[in-house]
MARMI-43152 format. One record per residue (C-alpha): x, y, z; residue in three letters. Coordinates in steps of 0.5 Angstrom, whole numbers, padded with zeros to 4 digits, always signed. Each point is the difference from the previous one (the first is absolute). Layout:
BEGIN
XYZala;...
END
This chain:
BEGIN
+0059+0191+0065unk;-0003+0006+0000unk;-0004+0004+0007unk;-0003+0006+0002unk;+0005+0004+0004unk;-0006+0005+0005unk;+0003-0002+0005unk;-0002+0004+0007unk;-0005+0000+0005unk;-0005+0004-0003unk;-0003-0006-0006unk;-0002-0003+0008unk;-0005+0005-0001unk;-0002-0001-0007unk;-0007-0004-0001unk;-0001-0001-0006unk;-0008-0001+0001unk;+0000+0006+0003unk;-0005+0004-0006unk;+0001+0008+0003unk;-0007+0000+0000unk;+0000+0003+0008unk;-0001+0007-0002unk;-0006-0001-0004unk;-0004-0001+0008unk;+0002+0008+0000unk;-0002+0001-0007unk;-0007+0004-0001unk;-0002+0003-0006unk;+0002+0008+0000unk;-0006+0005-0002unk;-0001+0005-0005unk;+0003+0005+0005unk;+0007-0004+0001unk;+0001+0001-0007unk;-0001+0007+0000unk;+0005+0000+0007unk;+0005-0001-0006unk;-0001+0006-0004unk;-0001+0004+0006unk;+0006+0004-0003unk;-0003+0001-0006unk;-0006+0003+0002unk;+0001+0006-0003unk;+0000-0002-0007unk;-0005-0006+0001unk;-0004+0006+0001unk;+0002+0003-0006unk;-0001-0006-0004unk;-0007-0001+0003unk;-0003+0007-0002unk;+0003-0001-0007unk;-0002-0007+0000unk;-0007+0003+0001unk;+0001+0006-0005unk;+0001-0005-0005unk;-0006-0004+0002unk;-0005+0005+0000unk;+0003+0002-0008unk;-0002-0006-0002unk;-0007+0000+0003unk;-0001+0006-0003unk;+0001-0002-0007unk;-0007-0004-0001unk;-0005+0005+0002unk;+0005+0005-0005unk;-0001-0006-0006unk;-0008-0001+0002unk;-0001+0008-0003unk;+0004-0002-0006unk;-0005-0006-0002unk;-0005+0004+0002unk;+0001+0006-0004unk;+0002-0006-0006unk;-0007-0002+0000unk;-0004+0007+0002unk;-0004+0002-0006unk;-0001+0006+0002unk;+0007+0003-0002unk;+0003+0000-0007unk;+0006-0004-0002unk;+0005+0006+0001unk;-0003+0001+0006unk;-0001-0008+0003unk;+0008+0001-0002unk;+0002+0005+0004unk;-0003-0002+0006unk;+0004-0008-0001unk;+0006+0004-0001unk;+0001+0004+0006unk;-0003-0006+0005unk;+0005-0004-0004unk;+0005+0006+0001unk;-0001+0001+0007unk;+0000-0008+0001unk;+0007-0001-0003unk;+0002+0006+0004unk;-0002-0003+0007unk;+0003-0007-0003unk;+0007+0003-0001unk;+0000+0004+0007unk;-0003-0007+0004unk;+0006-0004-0003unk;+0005+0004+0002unk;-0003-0001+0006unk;+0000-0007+0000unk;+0007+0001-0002unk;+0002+0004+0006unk;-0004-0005+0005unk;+0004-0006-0003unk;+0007+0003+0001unk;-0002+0002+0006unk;-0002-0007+0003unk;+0006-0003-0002unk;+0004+0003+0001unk;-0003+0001+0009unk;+0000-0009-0002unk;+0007+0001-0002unk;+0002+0004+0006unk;-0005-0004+0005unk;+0003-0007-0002unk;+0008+0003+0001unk;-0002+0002+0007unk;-0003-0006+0002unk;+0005-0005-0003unk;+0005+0005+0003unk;-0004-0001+0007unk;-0002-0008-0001unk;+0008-0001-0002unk;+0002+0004+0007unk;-0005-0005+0004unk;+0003-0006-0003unk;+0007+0002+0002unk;-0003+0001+0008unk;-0002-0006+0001unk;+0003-0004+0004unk;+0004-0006-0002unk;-0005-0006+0002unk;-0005+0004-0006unk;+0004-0002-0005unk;+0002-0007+0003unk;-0009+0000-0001unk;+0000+0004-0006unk;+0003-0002-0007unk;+0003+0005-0004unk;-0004-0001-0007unk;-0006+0001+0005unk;+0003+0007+0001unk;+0002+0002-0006unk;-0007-0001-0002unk;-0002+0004+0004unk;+0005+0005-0002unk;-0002-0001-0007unk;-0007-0002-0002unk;-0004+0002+0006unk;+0002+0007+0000unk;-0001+0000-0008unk;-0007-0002+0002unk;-0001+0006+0004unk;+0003+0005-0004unk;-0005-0003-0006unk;-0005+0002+0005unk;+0002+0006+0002unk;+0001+0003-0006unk;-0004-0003-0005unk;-0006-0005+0003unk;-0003+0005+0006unk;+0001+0007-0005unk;-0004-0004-0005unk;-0005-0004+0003unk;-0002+0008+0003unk;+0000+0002-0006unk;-0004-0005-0003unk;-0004+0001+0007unk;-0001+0008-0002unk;-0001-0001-0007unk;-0007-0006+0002unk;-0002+0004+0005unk;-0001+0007-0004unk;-0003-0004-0006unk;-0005-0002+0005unk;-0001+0006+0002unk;+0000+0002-0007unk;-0005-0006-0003unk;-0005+0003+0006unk;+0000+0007-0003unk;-0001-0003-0007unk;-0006-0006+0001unk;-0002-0001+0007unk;-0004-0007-0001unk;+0005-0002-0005unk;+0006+0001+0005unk;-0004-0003+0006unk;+0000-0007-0004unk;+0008+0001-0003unk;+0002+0002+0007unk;-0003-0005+0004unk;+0002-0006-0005unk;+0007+0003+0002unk;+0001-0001+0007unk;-0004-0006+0000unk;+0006-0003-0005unk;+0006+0004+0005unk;-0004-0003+0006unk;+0001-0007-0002unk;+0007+0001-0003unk;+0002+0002+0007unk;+0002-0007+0003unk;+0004-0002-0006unk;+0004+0005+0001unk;+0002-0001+0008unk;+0001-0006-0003unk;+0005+0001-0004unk;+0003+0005+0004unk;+0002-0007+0005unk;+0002-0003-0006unk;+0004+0005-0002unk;+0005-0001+0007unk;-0001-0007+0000unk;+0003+0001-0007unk;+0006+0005+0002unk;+0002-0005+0007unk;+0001-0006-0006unk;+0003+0005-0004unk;+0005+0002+0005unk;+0001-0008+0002unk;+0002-0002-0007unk;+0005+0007-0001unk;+0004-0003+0007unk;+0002-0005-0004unk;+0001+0002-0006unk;+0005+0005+0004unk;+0004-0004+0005unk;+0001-0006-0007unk;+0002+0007-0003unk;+0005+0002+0005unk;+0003-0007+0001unk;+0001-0003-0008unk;+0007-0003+0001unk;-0003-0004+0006unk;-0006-0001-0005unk;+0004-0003-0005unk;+0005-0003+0003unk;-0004-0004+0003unk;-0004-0001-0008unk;-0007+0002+0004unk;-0003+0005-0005unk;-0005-0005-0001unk;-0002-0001+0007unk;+0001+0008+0001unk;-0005+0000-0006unk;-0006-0005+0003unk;+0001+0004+0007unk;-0001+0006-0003unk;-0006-0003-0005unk;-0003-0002+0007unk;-0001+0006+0003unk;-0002+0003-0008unk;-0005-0005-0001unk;+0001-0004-0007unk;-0006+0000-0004unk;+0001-0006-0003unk;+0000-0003+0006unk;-0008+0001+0000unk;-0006-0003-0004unk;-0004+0005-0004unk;+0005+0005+0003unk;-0004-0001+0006unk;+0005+0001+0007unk;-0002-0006+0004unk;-0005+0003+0007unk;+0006-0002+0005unk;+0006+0002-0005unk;+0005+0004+0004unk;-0001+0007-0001unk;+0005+0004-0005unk;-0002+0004-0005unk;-0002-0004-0006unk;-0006-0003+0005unk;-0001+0007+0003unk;+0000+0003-0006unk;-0005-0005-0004unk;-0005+0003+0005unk;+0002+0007+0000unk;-0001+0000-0008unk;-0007-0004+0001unk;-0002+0006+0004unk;+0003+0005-0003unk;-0004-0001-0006unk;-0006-0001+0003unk;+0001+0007+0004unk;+0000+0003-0007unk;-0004-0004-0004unk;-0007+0001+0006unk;+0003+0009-0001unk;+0001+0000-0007unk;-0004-0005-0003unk;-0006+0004+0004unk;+0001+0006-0001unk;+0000+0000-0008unk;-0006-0005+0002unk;-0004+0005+0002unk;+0003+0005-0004unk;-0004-0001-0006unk;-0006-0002+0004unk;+0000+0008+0002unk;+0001+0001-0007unk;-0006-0004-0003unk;-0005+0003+0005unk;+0004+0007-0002unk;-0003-0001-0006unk;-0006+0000+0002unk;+0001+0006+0004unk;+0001+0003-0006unk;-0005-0002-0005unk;-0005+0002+0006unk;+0002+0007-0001unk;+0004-0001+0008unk;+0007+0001-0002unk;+0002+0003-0006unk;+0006-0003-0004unk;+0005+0004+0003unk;-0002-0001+0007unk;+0000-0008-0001unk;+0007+0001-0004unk;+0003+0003+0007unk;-0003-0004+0003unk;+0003-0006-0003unk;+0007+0003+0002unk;-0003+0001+0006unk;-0002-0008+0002unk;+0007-0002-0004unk;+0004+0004+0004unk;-0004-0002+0006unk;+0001-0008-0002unk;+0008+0002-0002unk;+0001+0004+0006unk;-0003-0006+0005unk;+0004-0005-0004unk;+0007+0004+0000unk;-0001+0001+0007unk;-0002-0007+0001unk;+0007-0003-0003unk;+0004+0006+0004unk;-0003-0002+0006unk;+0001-0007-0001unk;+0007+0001-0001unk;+0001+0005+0007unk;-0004-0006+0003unk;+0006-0004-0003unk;+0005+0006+0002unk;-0003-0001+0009unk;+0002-0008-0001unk;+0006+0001-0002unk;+0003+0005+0004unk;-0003-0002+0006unk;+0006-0003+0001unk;+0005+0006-0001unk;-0004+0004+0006unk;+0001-0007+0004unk;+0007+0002-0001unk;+0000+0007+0000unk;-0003+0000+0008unk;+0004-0006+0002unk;+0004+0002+0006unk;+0006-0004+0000unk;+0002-0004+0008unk;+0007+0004-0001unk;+0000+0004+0003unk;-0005-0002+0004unk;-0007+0004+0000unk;-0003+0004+0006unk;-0006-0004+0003unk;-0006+0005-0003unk;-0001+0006+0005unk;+0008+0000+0001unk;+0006+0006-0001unk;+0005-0005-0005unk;+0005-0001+0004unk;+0007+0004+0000unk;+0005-0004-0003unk;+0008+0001+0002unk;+0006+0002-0005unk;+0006+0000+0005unk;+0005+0004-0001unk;+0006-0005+0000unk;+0000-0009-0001unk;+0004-0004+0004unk;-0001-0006-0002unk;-0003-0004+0004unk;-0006-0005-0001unk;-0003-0004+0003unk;-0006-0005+0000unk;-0003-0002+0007unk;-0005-0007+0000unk;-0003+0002-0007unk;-0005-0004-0002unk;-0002+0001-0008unk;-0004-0003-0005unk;-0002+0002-0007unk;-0006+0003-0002unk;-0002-0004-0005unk;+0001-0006+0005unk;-0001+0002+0007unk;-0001-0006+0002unk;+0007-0003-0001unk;+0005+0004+0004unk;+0007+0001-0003unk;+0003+0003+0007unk;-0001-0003+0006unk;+0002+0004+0007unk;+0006+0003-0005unk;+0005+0004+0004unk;+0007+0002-0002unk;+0004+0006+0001unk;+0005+0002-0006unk;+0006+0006+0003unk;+0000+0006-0005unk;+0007-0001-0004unk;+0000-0007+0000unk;-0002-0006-0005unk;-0005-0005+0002unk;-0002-0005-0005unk;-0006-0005+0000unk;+0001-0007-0002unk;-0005-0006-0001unk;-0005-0004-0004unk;-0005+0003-0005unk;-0006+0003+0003unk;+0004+0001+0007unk;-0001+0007+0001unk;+0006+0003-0003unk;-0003+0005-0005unk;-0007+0002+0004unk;+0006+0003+0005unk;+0002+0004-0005unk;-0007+0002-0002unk;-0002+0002+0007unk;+0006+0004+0001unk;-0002+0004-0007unk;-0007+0000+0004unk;-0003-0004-0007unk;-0004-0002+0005unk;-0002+0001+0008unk;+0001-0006+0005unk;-0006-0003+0003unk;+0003+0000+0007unk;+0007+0003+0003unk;+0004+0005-0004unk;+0005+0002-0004unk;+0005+0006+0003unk;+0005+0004-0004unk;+0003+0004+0005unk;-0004-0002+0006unk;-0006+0004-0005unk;-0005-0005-0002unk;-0001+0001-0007unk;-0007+0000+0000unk;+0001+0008+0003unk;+0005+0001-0005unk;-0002+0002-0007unk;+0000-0005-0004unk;+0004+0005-0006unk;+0004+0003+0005unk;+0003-0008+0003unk;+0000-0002-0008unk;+0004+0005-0002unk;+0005-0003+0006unk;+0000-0006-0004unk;+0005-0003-0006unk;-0003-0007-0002unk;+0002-0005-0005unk;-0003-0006-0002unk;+0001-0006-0004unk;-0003+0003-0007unk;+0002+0008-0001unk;-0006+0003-0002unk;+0003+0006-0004unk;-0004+0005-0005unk;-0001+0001-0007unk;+0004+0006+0001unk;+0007+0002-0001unk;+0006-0002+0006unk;+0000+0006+0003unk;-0007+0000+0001unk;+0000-0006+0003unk;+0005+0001+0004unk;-0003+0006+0003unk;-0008-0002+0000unk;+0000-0001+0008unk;+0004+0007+0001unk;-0005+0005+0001unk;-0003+0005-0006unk;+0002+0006+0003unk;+0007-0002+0002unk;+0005+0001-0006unk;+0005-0006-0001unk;+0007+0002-0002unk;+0004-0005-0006unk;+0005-0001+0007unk;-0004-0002+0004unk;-0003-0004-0005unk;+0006-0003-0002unk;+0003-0002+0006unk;-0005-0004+0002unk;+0001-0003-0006unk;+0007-0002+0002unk;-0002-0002+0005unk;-0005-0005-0002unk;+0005-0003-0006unk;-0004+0003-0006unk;+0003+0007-0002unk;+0005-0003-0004unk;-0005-0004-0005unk;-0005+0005+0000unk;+0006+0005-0003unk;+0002-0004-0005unk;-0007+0001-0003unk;-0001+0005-0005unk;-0006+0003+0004unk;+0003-0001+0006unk;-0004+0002+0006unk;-0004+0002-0005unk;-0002-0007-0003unk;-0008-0001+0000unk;+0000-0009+0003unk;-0005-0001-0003unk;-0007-0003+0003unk;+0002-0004+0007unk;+0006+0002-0002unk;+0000-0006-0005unk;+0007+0003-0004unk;+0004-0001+0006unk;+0003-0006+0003unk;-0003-0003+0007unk;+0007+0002+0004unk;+0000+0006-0004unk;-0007+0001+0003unk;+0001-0001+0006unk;+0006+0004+0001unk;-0003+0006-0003unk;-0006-0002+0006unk;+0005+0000+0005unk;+0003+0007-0003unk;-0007+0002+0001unk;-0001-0002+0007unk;+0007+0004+0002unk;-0002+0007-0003unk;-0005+0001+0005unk;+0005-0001+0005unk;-0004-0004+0004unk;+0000-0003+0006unk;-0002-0006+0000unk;+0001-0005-0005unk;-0004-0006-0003unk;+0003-0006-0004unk;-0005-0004-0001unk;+0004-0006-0004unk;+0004+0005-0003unk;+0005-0005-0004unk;-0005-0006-0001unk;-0002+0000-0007unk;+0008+0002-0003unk;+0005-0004-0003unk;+0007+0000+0004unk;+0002+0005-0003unk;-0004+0005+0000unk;-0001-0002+0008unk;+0006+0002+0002unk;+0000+0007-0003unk;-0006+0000+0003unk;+0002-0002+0007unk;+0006+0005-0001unk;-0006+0006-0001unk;-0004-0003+0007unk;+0007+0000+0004unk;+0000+0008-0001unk;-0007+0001+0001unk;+0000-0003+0007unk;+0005+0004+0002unk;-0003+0006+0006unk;-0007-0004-0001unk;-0004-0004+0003unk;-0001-0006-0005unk;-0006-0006+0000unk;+0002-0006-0005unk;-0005-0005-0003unk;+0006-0005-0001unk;+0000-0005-0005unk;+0008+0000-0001unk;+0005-0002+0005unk;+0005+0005-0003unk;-0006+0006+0003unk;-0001-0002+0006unk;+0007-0003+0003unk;+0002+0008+0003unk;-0007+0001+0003unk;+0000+0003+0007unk;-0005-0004+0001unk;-0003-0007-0004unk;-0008-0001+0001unk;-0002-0007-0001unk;-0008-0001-0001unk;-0004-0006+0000unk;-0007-0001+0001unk;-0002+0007+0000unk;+0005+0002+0005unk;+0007+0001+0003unk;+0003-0007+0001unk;+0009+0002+0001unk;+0003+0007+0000unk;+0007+0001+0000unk;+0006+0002-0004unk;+0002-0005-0006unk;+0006-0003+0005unk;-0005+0000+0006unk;-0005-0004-0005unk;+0005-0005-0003unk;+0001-0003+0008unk;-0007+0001+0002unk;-0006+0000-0005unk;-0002-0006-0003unk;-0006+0003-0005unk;+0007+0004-0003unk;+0005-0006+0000unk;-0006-0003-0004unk;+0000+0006-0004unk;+0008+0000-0001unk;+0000-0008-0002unk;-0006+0002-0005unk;+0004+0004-0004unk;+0006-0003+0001unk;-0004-0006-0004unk;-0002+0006-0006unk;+0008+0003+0000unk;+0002-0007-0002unk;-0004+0000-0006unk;-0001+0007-0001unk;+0007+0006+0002unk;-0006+0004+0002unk;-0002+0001+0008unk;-0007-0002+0003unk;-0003+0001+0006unk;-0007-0001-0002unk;-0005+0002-0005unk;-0006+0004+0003unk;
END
């Protein structure tokens, strides 16, 4: 029979309807000037790329007037053909000339841009990860992985695509409409007064759908983000996803947050349809092509409407043919800058949608360590020069932030001597990982407190007090990286880390001698999750891991609960040298963890019920007599030791 195995007090937190849209109360649409805030750095060759973007611009505006003498001298009677030529030829000349010199410049622009959007986006997503990683860990039990790798991902592409490409070019666009208008003034002025009115009345009207579509394209960005964290925990858990043969289930959950449109009559998404991106996106294009059906659709409209009353203007002796040629250069550029800048501009309304949630996340403070109250100096924070040991939790009452309403602990208090080995035992959801968690200060307590040392540790700083913590848990998590790298990553950057004291640690956690069979040795990259190893060999390698930080206190949070007899008595070998000089906090799950504890914690209810030694607890404690019964009724079917499944 098979049965999932995440067994800590943290899935009494999980909340399966809990839907991560809490932050969007923050959420407001950045302006213009935010997203330049983030090129701040690249001012310097914005300006560059702004001077050559209007080097180019003028180049090409130049060129109309330039053609229009070459029509005329093409049909000035007045001049022989030799002479007719030489005056085409040396217009034509000089418009080549300025043609060339305006595409380089071009050339230079674009280069400029992308490599400012480049730049730009590195350094944001740099930034975004590094918020991401300060967040508290109440974030992450409110917020998916998939939802901020999105964020990572196809937000900040969103803004790098405006940045380098959409706002140079819908400016360009802007410039090159503008001086054509200046231009058509010059040629024709009633002939420009109809053109250009007829213009803004189009852009006027074409002004709503584009808000429009900017809302869409966000509402289009969160479905997006929703659908990508399912696919990305599916992703990252394809053994149970098989082994449970739910492809197909995964598969309809994901369509579910995609939006199948075959669901839908006549393509239509249903008006109280959830929101995922086939129903968003449906919308989207609608007025997408709407948007561009009113800017082009009018512009080249009314642009022979301009050319017909062009003619008229000419055959009445108003405008000579070349004039009107230019002019009909003019009103196209005109009619195509307006229509550009309108789908770029459409694009970086699209880009503001989207990364409205990247600045979100870029200004959230984080509640750990906790902020100064605004007019405040940040509170100094303490380092202390040597540890003890000692902790301490005085009447602490403590709910998750994502269920305030359910506390876990209730007036907890316990005292844990420095140098000896507590262990916490009782029933699912009783309490015993949330103690871990406080002692890390995953999260602060409502009430009471948490002492190390007779410091509470909300005066400690919080990397300083983690850095004085070992912590192994149920299911190692280890990286793509090779052992080594494993090994040291809770070791500072900045200290060196000798093959000795690696090695040592090693021994003593009963894992240098598999680990130097390998051809690689510590050099052997375990591949993602460490997949290519073992669960007891992971586990060792997480304890040797903990050990090389020399720290204080050590955290087994059901160390020996998912190994086979084996690998739990190498294991156990490995624990019973690393409690040795440190104070030790085991979640028991194991009989064989636990009987050597100083101290046995049993909880129940949010509490503590008994507390004593193994021998104290056998004579006085009838919720542990229970425990102890419990397991000798799974030791007659199974030759492995249970206490209790959390």
């Amino acid at each position: 029979m098979k049965a999932k195995s995440k067994n800590n007090d943290a899935a009494d937190i999980e909340n399966p309807d809990l839907d991560s849209k809490k932050e969007e109360k923050g959420e407001k649409a950045p302006s213009l000037a935010r997203l330049f805030q983030t090129v701040k750095k690249e001012q310097p060759m914005l300006f560059v790329g702004l001077l050559l973007l209007f080097a180019a611009e003028a180049t090409s505006q130049v060129i109309p007037l330039i053609v229009a003498k070459a029509y005329d001298a093409l049909i000035n009677q007045e001049l022989s053909s030799s002479e007719r030529m030489k005056d085409i030829n040396y217009y034509m000349l000089i418009s080549v000339i300025i043609f060339i010199a305006g595409i380089f410049a071009g050339f230079l622009r674009g280069s400029i841009f992308a490599v400012v959007g480049e730049r730009m986006v590195a350094r944001l997503r740099i930034q975004l990860y590094s918020s991401i990683l300060s967040q508290d860990i109440a974030f992450f039990d409110e917020h998916k992985s998939g939802e901020l790798i999105s964020r990572l991902g196809s937000d900040t592409t969103l803004l790098q695509n405006a940045i380098s490409m959409s706002i140079p070019e819908a400016v360009n666009n802007i410039v090159k409409a503008l001086v054509s208008i200046v231009l058509v003034f010059v040629i024709s002025p009633p002939l420009a007064g109809v053109s250009v009115g007829t213009l803004f009345g189009i852009a006027i009207l074409a002004l709503p759908l584009g808000k429009t579509l900017g809302k869409l394209s966000k509402l289009y960005q969160d479905a997006l983000g929703e659908a990508q964290t399912y696919s990305t925990e599916a992703l990252g858990a394809m053994r149970t996803v098989q082994s449970f043969s739910a492809e197909s289930k995964e598969e309809k959950r994901f369509a579910h947050h995609i939006g199948d449109p075959d669901l839908f009559k006549y393509w239509h998404p249903k008006k109280d349809s959830t929101q995922t991106t086939y129903s968003v996106g449906y919308w989207k294009g609608i007025v997408t092509s709407g948007f561009f059906s009113i800017i082009f659709g009018g512009v080249f409209g009314f642009l022979y409407v301009c050319l017909w009353y062009g003619f008229h203007l000419v055959n009445s002796g108003k405008l000579t043919l070349g004039e009107l040629t230019a002019f009909q250069a003019y009103v196209f550029n005109i009619g195509l800058g307006l229509g550009s800048a309108s789908s770029h501009i459409a694009k970086v309304f699209e880009a503001i949608g989207g990364v409205s949630r990247v600045f979100y996340l870029l200004d959230k403070i984080p509640r750990i360590p906790t902020p100064p109250k605004e007019g405040e100096e940040p509170k100094k924070l303490l380092k202390p020069k040597t540890v003890t040991g000692d902790i301490s939790f005085e009447n602490v009452t403590f709910s998750y932030p994502s269920r305030p309403e359910l506390n876990v602990l209730n007036g907890y208090t316990l005292k844990i001597p420095s140098d000896s080995t507590t262990a916490l035992v009782g029933s699912s959801g009783s309490g015993k990982s949330t103690v871990v968690a406080l002692i890390q200060r995953f999260y602060d307590v409502k009430s009471g407190s948490v002492k190390l040392d007779d410091n509470d540790i909300r005066d400690l700083d919080v990397h300083w007090l983690r850095n004085q913590i070992g912590y192994v848990q149920q299911e190692p998590q280890l990286f793509g990286l090779s052992i080594r790298d494993n090994l040291t990553y809770g070791v500072p950057s900045n200290e060196v880390v000798s093959q000795e004291r690696i090695e040592q640690a090693c021994r003593d956690a009963n894992c240098h001698d598999f680990i130097s069979s390998w051809p690689d040795g510590y050099n052997t990259l375990v591949g993602e999750r460490g997949v290519k190893l073992s669960g007891g060999q992971k586990q060792r390698i997480s304890i040797a891991r903990a050990l090389i930080t020399n720290c204080r206190i050590l955290l087994l949070d059901e160390a020996t609960s998912a190994l086979d007899s084996e690998s739990e008595h190498l294991v156990q070998e490995a624990i019973d040298k690393a409690v040795v000089g440190r104070t030790v906090i085991i979640v028991a799950h194991r009989l064989s963890t636990i009987v050597n504890a100083n101290q046995i914690v049993v909880m129940a209810d949010h509490k503590i019920v008994d507390i004593g030694t193994h021998d104290e607890m056998l004579e006085k404690s009838k919720k542990y007599q229970d425990l102890i019964k419990r397991q000798s009724v799974l030791a007659s079917s199974s030759s492995r030791l249970s206490l209790s499944s959390e």
